[in-house]
C-alpha positions in Angstrom: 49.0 -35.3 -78.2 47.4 -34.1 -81.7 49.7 -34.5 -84.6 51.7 -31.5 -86.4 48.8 -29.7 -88.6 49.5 -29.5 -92.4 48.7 -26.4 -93.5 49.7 -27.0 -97.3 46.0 -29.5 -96.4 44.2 -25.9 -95.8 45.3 -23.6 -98.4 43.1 -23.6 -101.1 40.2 -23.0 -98.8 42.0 -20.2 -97.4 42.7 -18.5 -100.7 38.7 -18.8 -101.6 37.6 -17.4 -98.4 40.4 -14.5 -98.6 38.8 -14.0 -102.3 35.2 -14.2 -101.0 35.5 -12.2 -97.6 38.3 -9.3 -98.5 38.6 -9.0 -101.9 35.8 -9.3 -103.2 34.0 -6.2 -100.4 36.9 -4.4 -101.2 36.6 -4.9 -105.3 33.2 -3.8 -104.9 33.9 -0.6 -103.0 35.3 0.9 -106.5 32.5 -0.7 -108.0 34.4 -3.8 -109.5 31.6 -6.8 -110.4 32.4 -9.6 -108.2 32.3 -12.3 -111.0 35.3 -10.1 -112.6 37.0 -9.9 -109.1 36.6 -13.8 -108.5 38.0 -14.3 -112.4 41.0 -11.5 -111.8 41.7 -13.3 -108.2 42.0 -16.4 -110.2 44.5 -15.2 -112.8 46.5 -13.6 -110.2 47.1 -16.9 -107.6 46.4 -19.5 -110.0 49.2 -21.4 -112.0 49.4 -19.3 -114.7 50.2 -16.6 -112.7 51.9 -16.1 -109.0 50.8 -20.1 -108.5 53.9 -21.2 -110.7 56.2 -18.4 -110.1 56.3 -18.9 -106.4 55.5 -22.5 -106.4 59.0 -23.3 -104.6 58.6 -20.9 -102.2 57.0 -22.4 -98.5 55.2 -19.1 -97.2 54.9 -17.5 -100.6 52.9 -20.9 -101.9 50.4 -20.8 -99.3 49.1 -17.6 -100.8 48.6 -19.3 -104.1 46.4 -22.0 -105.7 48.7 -24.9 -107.2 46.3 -26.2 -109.8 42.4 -25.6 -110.9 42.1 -29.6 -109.9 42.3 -29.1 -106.7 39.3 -26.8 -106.4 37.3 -28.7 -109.1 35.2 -30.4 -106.4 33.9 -27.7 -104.5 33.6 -25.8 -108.6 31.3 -28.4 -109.7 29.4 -28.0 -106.5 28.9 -23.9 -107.1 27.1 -24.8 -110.9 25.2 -27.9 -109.2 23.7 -24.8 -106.9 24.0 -22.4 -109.6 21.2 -25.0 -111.5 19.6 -25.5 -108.0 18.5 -22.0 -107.8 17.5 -21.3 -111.5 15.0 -24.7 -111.0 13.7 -22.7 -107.6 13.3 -19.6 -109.9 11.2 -21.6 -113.0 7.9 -22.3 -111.5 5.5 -24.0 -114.4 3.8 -20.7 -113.6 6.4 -18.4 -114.6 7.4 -20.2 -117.1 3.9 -19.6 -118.7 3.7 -15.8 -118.0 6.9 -15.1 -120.2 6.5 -18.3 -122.7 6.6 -15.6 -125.5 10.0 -13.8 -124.6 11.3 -17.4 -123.3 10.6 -19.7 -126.3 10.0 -17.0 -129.1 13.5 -14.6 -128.2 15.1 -17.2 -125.6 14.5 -20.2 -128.2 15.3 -18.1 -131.4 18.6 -16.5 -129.4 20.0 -20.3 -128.9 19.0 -21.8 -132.3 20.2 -19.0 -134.1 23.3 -18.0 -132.6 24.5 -22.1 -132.1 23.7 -22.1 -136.0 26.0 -18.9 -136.7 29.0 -19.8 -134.4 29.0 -23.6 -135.2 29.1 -22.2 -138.5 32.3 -20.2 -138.4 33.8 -23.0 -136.1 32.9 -25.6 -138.6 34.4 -23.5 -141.5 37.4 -22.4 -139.7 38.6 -26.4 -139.5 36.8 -27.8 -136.5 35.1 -31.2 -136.8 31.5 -31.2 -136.7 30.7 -32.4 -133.2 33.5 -29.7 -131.7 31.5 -27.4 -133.9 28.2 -27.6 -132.2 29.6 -27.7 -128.8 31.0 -24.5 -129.3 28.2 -23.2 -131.4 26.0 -23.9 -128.6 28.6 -23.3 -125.4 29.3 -19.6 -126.6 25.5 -19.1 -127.6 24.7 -19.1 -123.7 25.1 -15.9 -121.8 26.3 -15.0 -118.0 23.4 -15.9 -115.8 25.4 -14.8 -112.6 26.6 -11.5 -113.8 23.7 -10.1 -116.3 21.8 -10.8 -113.3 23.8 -9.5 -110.5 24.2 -5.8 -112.9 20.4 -5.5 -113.7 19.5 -5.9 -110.6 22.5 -3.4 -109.0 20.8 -0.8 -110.9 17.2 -2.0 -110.4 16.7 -3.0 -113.9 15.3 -6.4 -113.4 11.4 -5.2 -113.9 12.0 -2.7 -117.0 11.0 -4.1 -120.4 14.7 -5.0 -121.2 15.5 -6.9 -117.9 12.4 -8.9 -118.4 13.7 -9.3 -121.8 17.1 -10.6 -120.6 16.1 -12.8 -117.9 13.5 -14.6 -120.5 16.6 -15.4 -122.5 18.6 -16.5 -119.8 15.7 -18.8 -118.7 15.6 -20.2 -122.4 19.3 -20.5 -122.2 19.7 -22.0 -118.4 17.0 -24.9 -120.1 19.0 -25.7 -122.9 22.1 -26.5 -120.8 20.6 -29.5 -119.1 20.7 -31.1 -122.7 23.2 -29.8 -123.6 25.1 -31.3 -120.6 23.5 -35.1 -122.0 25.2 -34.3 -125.6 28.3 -34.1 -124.4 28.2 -37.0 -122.1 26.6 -39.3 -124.7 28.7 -38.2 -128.0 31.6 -38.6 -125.3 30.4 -42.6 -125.0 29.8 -42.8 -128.5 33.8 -43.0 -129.3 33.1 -41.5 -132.5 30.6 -44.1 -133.4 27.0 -43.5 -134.7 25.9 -40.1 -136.2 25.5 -37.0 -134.4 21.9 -36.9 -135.1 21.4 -40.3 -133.2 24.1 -38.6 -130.3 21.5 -36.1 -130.0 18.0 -38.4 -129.9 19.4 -40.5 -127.5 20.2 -37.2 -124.9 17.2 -36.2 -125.2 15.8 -39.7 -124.9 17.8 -40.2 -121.5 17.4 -36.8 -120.7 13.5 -37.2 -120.4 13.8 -40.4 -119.1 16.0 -39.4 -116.0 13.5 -36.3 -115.3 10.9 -38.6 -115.3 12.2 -40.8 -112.9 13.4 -37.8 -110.2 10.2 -36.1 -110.8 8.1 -39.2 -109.9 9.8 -40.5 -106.8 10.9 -36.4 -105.9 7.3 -35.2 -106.5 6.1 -38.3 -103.7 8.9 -37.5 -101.4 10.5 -33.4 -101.0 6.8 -31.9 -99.8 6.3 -34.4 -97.0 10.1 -34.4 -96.1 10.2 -30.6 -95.9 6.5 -30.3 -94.0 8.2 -32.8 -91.6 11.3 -30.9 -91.1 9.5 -27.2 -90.8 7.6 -28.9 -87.8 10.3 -29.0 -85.8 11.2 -25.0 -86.0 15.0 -26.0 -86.2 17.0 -23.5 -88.8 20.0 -26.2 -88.6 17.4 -29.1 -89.6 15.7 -27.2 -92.3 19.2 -26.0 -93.9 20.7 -29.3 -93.9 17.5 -30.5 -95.6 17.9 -28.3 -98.4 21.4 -29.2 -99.0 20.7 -32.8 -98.4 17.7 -32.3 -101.4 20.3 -29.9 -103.8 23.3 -32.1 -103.3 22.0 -35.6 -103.0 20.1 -35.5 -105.9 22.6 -34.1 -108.3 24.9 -37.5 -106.7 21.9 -39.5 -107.6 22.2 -37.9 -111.4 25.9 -38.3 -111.0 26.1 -42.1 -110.6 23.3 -42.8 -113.1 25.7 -41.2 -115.3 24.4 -37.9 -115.7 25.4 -34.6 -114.5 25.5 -33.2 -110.9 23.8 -30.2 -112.1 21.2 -31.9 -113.9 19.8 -33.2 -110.5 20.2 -30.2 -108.9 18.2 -28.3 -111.4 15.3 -30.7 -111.2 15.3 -30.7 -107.2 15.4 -26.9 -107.6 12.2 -27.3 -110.4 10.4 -29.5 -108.3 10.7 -27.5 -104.7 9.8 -24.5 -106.9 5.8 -25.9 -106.5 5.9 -25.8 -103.1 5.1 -23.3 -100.2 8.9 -23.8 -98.8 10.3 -22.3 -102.5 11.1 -18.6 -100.6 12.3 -20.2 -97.3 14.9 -22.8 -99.0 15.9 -19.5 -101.5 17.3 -17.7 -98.2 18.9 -21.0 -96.9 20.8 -21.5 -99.8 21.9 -18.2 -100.7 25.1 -18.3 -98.8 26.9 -21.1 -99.8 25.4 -20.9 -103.7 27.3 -17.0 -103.8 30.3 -18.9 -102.4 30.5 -22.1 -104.1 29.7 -20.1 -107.4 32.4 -17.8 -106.5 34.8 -20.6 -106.4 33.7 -21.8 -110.0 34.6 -18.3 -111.3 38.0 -18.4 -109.7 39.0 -21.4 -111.4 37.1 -20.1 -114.4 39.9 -17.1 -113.7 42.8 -19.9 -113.3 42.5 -21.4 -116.8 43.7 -17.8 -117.9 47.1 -18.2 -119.4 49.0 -15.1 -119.9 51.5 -16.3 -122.0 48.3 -18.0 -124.1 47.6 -14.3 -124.4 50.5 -12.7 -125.7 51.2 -15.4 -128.0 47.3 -14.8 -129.8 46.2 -11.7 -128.9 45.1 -10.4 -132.1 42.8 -14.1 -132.6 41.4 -14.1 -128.8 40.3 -10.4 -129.7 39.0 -11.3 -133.0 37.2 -14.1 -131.4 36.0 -11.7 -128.8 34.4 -9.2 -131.1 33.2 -11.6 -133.4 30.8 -13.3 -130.4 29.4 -10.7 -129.1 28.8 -8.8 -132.9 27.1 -11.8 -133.7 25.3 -12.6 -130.5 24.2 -8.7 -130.3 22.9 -8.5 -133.8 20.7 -11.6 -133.8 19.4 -10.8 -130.5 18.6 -7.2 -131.3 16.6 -8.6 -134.7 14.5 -11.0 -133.0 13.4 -8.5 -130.4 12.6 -6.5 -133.4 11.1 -8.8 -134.9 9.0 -9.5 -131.8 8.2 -6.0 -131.5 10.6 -4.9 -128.5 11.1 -1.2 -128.5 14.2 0.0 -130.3 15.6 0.8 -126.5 14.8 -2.4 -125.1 16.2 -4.3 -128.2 19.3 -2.3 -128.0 20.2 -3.2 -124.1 19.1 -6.8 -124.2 21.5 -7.5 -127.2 24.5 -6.0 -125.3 23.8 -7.5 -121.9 23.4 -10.8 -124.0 26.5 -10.6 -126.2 29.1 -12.0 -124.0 29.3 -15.5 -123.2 28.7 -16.9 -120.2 30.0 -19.1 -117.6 28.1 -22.5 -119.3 30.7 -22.2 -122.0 33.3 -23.1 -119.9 31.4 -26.2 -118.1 30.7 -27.1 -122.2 33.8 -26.9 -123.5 35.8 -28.3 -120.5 33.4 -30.9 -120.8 34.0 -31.2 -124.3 37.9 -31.7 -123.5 37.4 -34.4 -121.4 35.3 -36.6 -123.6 38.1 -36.1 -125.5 35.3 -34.4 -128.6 37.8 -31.0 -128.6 41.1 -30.0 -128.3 42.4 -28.2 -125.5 44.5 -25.8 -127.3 41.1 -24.9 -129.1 39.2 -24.9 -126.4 41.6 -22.3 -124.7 42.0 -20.0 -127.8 37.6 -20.1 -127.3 37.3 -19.4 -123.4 40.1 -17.1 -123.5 37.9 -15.2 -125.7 34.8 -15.8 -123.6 36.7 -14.3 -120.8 37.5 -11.6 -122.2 33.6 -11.0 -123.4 32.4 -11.6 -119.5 35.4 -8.9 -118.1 34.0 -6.3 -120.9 30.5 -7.3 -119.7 30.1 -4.1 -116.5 31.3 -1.8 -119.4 29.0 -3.0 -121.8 26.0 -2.8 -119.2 26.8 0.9 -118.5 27.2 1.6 -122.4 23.7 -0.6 -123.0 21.8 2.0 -120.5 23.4 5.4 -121.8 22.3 4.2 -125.5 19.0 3.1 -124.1 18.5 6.2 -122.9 19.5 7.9 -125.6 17.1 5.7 -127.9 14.3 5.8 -125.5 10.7 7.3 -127.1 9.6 10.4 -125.9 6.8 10.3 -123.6 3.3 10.9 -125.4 1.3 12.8 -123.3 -3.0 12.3 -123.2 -4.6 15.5 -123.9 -5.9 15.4 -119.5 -1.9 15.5 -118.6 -1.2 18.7 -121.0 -3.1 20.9 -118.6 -1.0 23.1 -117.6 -1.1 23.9 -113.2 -2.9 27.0 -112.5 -1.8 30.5 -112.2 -4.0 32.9 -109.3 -1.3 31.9 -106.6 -4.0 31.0 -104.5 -2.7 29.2 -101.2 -3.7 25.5 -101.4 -2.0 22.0 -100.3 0.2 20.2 -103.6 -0.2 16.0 -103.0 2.8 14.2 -105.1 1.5 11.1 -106.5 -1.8 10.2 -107.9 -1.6 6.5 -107.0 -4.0 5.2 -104.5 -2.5 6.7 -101.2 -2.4 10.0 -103.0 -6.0 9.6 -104.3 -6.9 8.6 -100.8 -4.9 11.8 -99.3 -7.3 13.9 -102.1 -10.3 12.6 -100.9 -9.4 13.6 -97.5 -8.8 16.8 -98.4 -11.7 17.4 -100.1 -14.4 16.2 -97.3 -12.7 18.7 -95.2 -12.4 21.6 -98.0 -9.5 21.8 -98.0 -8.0 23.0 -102.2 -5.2 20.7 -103.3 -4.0 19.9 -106.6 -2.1 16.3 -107.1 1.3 16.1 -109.3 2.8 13.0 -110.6 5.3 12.1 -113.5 3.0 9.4 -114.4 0.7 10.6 -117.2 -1.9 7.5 -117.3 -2.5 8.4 -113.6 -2.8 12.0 -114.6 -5.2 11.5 -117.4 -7.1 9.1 -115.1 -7.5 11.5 -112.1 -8.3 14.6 -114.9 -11.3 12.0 -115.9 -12.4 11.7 -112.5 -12.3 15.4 -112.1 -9.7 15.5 -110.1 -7.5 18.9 -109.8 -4.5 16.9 -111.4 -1.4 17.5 -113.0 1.6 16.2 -115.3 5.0 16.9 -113.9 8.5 15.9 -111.9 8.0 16.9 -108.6 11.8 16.9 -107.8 12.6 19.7 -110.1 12.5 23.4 -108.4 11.0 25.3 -111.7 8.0 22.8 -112.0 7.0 23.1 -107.9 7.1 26.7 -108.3 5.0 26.5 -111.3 2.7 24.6 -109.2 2.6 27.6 -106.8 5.1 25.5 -103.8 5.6 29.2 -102.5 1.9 29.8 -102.0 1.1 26.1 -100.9 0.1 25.9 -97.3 1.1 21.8 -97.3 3.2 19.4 -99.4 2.1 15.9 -99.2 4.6 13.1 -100.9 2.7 10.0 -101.2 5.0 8.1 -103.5 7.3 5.4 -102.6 10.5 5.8 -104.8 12.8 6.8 -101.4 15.5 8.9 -103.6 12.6 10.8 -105.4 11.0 11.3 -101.8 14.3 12.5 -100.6 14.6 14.9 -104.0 11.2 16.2 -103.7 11.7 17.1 -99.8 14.6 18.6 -100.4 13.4 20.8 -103.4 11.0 22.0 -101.7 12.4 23.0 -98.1 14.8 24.8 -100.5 12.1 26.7 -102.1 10.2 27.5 -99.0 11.6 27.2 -95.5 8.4 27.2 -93.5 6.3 24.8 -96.2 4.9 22.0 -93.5 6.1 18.5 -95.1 4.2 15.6 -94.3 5.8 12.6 -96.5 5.9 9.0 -96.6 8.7 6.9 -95.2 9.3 3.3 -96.3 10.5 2.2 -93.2 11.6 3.9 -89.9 15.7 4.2 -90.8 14.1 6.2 -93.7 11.6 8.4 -91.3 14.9 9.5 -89.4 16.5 10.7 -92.8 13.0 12.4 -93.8 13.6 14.2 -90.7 16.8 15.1 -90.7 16.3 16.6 -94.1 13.6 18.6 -93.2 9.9 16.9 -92.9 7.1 18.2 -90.4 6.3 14.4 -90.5 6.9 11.1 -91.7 4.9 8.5 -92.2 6.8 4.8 -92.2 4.9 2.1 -93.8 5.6 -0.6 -91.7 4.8 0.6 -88.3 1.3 2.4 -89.6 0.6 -0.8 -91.3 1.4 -2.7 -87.5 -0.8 0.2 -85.5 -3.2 -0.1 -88.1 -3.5 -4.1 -87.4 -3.2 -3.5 -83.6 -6.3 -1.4 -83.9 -8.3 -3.7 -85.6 -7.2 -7.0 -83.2 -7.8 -5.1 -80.1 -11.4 -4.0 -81.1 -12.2 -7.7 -82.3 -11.0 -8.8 -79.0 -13.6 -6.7 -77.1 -11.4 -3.6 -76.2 -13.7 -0.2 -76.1 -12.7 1.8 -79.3 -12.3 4.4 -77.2 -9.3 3.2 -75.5 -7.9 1.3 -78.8 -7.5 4.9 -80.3 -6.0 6.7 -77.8 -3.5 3.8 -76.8 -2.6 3.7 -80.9 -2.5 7.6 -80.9 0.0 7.2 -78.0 2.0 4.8 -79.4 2.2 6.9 -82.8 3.6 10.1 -81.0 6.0 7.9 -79.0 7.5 6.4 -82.3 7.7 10.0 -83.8 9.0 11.1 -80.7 11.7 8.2 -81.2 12.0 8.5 -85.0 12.2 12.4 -85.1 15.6 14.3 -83.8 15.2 16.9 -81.1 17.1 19.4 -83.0 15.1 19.2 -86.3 14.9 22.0 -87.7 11.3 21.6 -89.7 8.3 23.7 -87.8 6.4 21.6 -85.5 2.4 20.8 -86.8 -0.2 21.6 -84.0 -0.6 18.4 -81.7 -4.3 18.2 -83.3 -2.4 17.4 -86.4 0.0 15.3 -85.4 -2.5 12.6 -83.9 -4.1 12.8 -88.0 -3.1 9.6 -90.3 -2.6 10.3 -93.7 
């Protein structure tokens, strides 16, 4: 018979996967980051808070974390993916495409701000090793969460997100040496000078990459090409976290740092053709793992710490991200970043980040800081990284706010003629709306093509091209384009909510206009229709007719019946995609069996 089951053994995991599967969803549905739900869930059930009041009570207790030790394991394992992931991200390649923003902001950013803060902790009493750990712990900004909010609001490819993410590369770099100073000035004792503390890290640092890289670079292609062979998921995951985790235990007993030999796995895997596929695998258990790390970042919040000091952890709070925000707006400056883009990469950089508290904990442990110090620090780093969603929504309102005005070439001041003569409008001059014109004019047909972007405007005015500057989403600028004489609206651009606004304009304007528009995908054809399209047009399954065509007719099949079977196929998935009570006019069949 199987022995009585401890469930005190269990707990902990419970409480992460509680965290990770309900709170966290239901923190998000009010739009809570879930690197602040993770640190508020830690605060809550760790011992600071509900963990030591309810500590002697049995069922209460199981709903509580006892101590941060007892999830340091699976902690250390979240930042040993955390690294794993950033060394999948920096390909040599990419690394060479943003080497200006990386070394010249990223580089300047560290230096800079490490100088500034070590500085002030240095004057205010510290010694001078604690004084460069923290200088350079609270230089380094949230990876996880600057991230997670550029790319919730589709920010990661404007000039400040590229901005931001080449100073979190820098800074995601520096930790890995970072990491050897503390271990070696740990060993030291206090003996030797720090400048020798720091020669010898980076000697042993280069000689432990050198040593993974040459055996790894022999090895992870030939063990993954072997493992993708056998077209087993299960294999091909427990590869990759055989790779991510045995090589940061490899660092581990050589006396190095877990992460450290993630990192270089990650950077190494990064140059080969199973980068995308191992991204995916790990994905899950990274989120997880680094959800746990944020949970006991969350634990090592003392309330009490709090009211006793709240006027210094403020103080310290300001101070950090004043200082970080001001030197990282004057080197974009300096590097010639827009005023906009300077603005909103020094306040999604001002906040520390979660390498602080690896750093300083760190730091404790090699005995080079004192704990009630180091507390007073991350308390304010917390308080920085909570503030942070705020801060984000502030950075974009001033960014807007700051952002130049749009210069318009002489081609896209041409105003959109007057004679209300009946002819088709074409939004978006990019190559499926050029392609659309083209059509249009081998068949004499009069259209006139409208876009918001005024370099394709300008270009398409050069070409001769009946084509105008303007937001097709706003009603007064489609009935300045004549929408109530138009006999066709054609949307050929792919930003799905403009799409959406554009249809919907324009059914609003006029009832009977026939809509042909272009769908990303099928889910998004069905909304097209419900809102009022004649047709859409979904990428994906044109693209697969399209490729269908072409294989059938290099396999010998008479073009004859290769057309009409697509043809049938493409009324059967509009016949599928497209409600039976849609209200939009039906097109003429001839027209329906046209591509765009």
């Amino acid at each position: 018979m199987a022995g009585t089951v401890d469930p005190s053994v269990y707990k902990d995991a419970v409480v992460v996967l509680a965290t990770a599967g309900v709170i966290v969803p239901f923190a998000k549905s009010f739009k809570i980051n879930s690197v602040v739900a993770f640190m508020a869930c830690g605060a809550l059930l760790g011992p600071f808070g509900l963990g030591g009041l309810v500590s002697s009570v049995p069922l209460l207790s199981t709903i509580t974390v006892s101590s941060a030790e007892a999830l340091a394991g699976p902690a250390e394992l979240g930042v040993a993916f955390l690294l794993f992931v950033i060394g999948l991200e920096l390909s040599f390649e990419r690394l060479k495409t943003m080497r200006r923003l990386v070394f010249g902001l990223g580089l300047g950013q560290v230096v800079l701000s490490a100088a500034a803060i070590g500085g002030v902790a240095f004057a205010l009493g510290q010694p001078a090793t604690a004084a460069l750990i923290i200088g350079f712990g609270l230089a380094l900004s949230s990876t996880a969460m600057v991230v997670e909010l550029l790319s919730a609001k589709k920010r990661m490819t404007s000039s400040a997100g590229r901005a931001s993410f080449a100073v979190l590369i820098c800074q995601d770099i520096a930790v890995i040496p970072l990491l050897f100073l503390v271990s070696v000035l740990g060993a030291q004792d206090g003996s030797g000078s720090l400048l020798a503390g720091l020669v010898q890290a980076l000697f042993q640092a280069f000689a432990a990459i050198a040593a993974i890289v040459l055996v790894g670079g022999r090895a992870l292609r030939p063990l993954f090409r072997l493992v993708a062979s056998t077209d087993s998921s299960e294999s091909f995951m427990a590869a990759t976290l055989l790779i991510a985790l045995g090589t940061g235990m490899i660092a581990a007993a050589a006396g190095l740092s877990m992460g450290l030999g993630a990192f270089i796995a990650g950077l190494l895997l990064a140059e080969t053709e199973y980068r995308r596929a191992i991204e995916v695998t790990i994905e899950p258990f990274k989120s997880l793992l680094i959800g746990v790390f944020f949970l006991t970042v969350g634990m090592g919040v003392d309330p009490a710490q709090l009211a006793a000091q709240p006027l210094a952890i403020l103080g310290i709070a300001v101070g950090l991200f004043a200082a970080k925000s001001l030197l990282v707006f004057g080197l974009a400056r300096f590097l010639r970043l827009s005023k906009a883009t300077a603005v909103e990469t020094a306040i999604m950089l001002g906040p520390g980040g979660e390498f602080a508290f690896v750093l300083l904990n760190g730091a404790v442990a090699a005995k080079l800081l004192d704990q009630p110090a180091a507390s007073l620090v991350l308390a304010g780093v917390s308080l920085t990284m909570v503030a942070l969603p705020l801060l984000a929504r502030l950075a974009r309102s001033l960014t807007l706010k700051l952002a130049v005005p749009v210069i318009l070439p002489d081609e896209a001041k041409v105003l959109p003629p007057l004679d209300h003569s009946a002819r088709a409008i074409v939004v978006g001059g990019g190559r499926v709306g050029q392609l659309v014109g083209s059509m249009l004019e081998e068949h004499g047909k009069p259209y006139i093509v409208i876009d918001s972007d005024a370099s394709l405007i300008a270009a398409q005015r050069r070409a001769g091209r009946p084509a105008f500057y303007g937001d097709a989403t706003r009603p007064d600028f489609l009935r300045l384009c004549g929408i109530e004489e138009a006999t066709a609206l054609i949307v050929t651009i792919d930003n799905q909510r403009a799409v959406d606004a554009t249809v919907l304009a324009a059914r609003e304007l006029k009832p009977d206009l026939v809509i042909v528009a272009r769908a990303r995908d099928a889910d998004h054809a069905r909304h097209l229709y419900r809102i009022g399209v004649n047709d859409a047009v979904p990428e994906t399954i044109e693209a697969s007719l399209q490729l269908s065509e072409a294989a059938l007719v290099g396999l010998g099949v008479p073009m004859g019946f290769v057309i009409a079977s697509v043809h049938e196929r493409r009324d059967a998935f509009r016949a599928l995609l497209k409600p039976a009570d849609a209200a939009a006019p039906a097109l003429p069949r001839d027209a329906r069996s046209r591509r765009l």
